[in-house]
N, C-alpha and C positions, 0 to 999 in steps of 0.2 A: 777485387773490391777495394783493395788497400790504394793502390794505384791512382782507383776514381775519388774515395775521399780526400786524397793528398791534392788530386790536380782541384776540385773542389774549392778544400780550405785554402790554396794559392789564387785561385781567383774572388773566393771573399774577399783575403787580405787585400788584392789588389781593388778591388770595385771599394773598399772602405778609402784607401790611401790615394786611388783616384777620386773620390769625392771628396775627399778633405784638402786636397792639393785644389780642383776647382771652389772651393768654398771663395774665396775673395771676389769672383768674377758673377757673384750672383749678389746684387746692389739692388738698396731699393729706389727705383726712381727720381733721380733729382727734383726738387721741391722748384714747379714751375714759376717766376716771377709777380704773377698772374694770382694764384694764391697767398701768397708771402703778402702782397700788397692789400687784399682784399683783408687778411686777419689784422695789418697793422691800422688799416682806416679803423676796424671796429674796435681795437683798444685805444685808438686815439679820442674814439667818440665815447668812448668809457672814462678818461681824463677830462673832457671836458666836460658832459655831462655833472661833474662835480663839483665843474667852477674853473676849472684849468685853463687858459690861454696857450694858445702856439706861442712858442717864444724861439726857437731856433729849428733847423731843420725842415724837410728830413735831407738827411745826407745820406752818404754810401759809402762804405766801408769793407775790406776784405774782413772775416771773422777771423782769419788765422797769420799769426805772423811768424810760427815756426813750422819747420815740417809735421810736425804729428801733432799739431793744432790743441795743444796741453796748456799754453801759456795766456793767461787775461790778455786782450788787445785793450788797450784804454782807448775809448771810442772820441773821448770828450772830457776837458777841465775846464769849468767854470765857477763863477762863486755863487756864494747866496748871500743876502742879508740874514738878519734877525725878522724872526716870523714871518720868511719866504719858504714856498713850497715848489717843490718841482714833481712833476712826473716824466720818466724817461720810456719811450716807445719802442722795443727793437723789432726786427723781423728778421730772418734770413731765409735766401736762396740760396738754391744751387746744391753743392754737394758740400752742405754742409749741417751738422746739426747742433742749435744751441741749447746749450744746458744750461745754464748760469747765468744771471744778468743782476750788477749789484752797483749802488752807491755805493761808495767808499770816500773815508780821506787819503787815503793815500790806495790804489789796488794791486795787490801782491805781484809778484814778479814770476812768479810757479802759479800750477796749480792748488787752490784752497779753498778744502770745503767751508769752513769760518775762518773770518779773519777779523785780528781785534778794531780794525780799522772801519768794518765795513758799517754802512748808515743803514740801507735799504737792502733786501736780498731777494731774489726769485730762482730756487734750487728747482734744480730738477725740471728742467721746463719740459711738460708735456709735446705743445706743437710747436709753433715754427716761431712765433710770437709771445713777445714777454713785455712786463711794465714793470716798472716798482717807482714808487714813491716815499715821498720826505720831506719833512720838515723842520727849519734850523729852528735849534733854540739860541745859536749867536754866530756872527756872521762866519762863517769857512767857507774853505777852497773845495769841491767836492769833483772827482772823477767817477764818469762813466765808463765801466767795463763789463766785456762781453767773456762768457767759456765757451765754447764747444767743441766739437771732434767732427773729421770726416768721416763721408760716409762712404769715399771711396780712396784707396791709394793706385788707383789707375793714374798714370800721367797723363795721358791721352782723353780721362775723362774728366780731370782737374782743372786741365787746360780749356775745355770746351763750356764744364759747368760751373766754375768756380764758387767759391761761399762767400755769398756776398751779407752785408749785415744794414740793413734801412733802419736810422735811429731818428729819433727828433727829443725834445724837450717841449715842455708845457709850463708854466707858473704859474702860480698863483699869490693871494695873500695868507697867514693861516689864519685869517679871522672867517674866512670864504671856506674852506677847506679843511681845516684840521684836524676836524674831529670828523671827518668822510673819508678818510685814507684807505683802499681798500684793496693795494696791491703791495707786494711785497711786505717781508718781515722787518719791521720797522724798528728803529734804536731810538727808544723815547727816556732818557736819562731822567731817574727823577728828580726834582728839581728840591733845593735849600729851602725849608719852610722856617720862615721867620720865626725866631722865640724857641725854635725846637733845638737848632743844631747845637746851639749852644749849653742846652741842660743834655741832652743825649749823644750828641757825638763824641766819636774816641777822638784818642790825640792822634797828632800827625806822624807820630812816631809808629802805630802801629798800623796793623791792617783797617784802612779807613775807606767807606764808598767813597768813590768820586761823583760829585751831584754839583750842579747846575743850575744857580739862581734862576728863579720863574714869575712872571706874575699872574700867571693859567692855571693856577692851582684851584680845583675845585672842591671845596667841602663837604660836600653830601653825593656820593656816587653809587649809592646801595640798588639804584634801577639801572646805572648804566656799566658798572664794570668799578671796580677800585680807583680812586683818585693817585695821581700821582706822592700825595701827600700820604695816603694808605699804602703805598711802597714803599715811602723811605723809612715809615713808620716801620714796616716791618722786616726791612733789610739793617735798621739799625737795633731793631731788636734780637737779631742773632748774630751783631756783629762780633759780641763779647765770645760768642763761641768758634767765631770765625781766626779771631787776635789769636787762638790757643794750637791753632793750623800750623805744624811745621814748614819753614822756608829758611831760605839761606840768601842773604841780600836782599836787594829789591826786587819783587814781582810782583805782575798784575795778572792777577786771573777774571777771567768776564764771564757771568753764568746767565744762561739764558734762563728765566723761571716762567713756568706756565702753572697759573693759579685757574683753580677753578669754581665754579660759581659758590658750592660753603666755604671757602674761603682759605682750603687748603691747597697746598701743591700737589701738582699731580705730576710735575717730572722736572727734572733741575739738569741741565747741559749744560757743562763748563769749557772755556776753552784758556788754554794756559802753556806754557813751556815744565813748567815744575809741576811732572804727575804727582807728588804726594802731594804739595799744598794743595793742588787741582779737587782731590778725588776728596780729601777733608771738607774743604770751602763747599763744596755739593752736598756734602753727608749734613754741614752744619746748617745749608739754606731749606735743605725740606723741610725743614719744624718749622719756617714763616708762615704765618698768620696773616692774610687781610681782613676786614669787612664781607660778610656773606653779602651776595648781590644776586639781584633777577638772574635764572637761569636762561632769562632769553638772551642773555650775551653773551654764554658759550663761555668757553675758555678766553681767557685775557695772558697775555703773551709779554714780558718784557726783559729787557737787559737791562743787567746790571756789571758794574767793575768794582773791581778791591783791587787794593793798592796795599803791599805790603815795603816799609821802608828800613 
């Protein structure tokens, strides 16, 4: 009996180690041309449907420019005016899947899940096809970049199905567009409200928002979502507790805040180099306050930076 359970448990172990040893050679089907193309007409026609113009592309691009396909490809640098909008299209084939597609001003050189740079984000991409949009509040230089991963390390099937990435751009004006942005996570800084900065803002010496003169400020947003003006208002009202945040030198921390329709926060994301000023500056943003607003506008999403000098 001993004998049969030993030669048994040898051949478990082996049928386990032989399936784990074949685990790579079972790939899910290279993503046909054919669909890649068909998802990216329908996000194209989701840009323009909003006012968008073709303005470059579509081109063709490899998704990966290192072996394990970790690293942003910058797909595209061009600029933008003041109150220019762009929306970026991507798509991929082949054996490759994208994850990530982000404006940025400058796009990291690793992989990163936030980065302080970024304008536009689309994490996590479900299918095969991503957008994100934006628009400047003053003229910059902005890059296009793609993340993904393969989906196979066959060289034989890399060779044959390669990850290929179809981008285009669209533009528009933001007077056409601005307030219809409907893809990616967007960096809307709020903007210097005449008359305020100068009775509530800190000095330059401490931790100060970084804001944005604007002339789109709007005064009454209680049906559509908080004004930009009900941000700074209330970013500048806990900045006093933000100045008392330990730091060493100069830092900037940028916390993502998601307000909800009574007017309080419902989750504060910071991203930063110096964990304790980091985990403070969050602690000190959830007591902001906006304007209660219609709950048909869902949660309202925005970034914000502090600059510590």
């Amino acid at each position: 009996m001993r004998p049969f359970l030993f030669a048994l448990l040898l051949a478990t172990i082996a049928g386990v180690l032989g399936a784990y040893g074949f685990r790579r050679s079972r790939y899910a089907a290279p993503v046909p041309p054919e669909l890649a193309r068909a998802a990216y007409a329908r996000e194209v026609a989701v840009a323009t449907q909003l006012g968008f113009e073709p303005a470059v592309g579509p081109s063709e691009d490899p998704l990966f420019t290192d072996e394990y396909g970790s690293a942003p490809v910058v797909l595209r640098r061009f600029e933008l005016a003041e109150g220019e909008c762009v929306a970026a299209v991507a798509a991929v084939h082949g054996w490759g899947k994208l994850s990530k597609l982000r404006l940025s001003r400058q796009c990291p050189t690793h992989y990163a899940y936030r980065d302080p740079n970024d304008l536009s984000v689309q994490e996590n991409v479900g299918g095969v096809v991503s957008q994100v949009q934006f628009c400047a509040w003053e003229p910059m230089q902005v890059e296009l970049c793609a993340s993904g991963f393969r989906m196979s390390d066959d060289p034989m099937e890399k060779a044959r199905f390669p990850a290929i990435v179809t981008h285009s751009l669209l533009r528009a004006p933001a007077e056409r567009v601005g307030a219809s942005l409907n893809r990616g996570f967007v960096t809307l800084p709020p903007p210097q409200v005449p008359g305020l900065a100068a009775e509530v803002g800190p000095p330059d010496s401490v931790a100060s928002p970084d804001v944005v003169p604007s002339n789109t400020v709007r005064s009454d947003a209680t049906e559509e979502g908080p004004s930009r003006s009900d941000i700074l208002v209330a970013m500048r009202a806990v900045a006093e507790n933000v100045r008392r945040c330990p730091h060493s030198g100069a830092v900037n921390v940028t916390v993502r805040v998601t307000f909800q329709p009574d007017g309080s926060v419902r989750e504060v994301d910071g991203s930063g180099q110096a964990e304790d000023t980091l985990r403070c500056v969050e602690e000190a943003v959830r007591a902001a306050r906006v304007p209660p607003y219609s709950p048909t506008r869902g949660d309202v999403i925005v970034q914000f930076p502090f600059v510590f000098r």
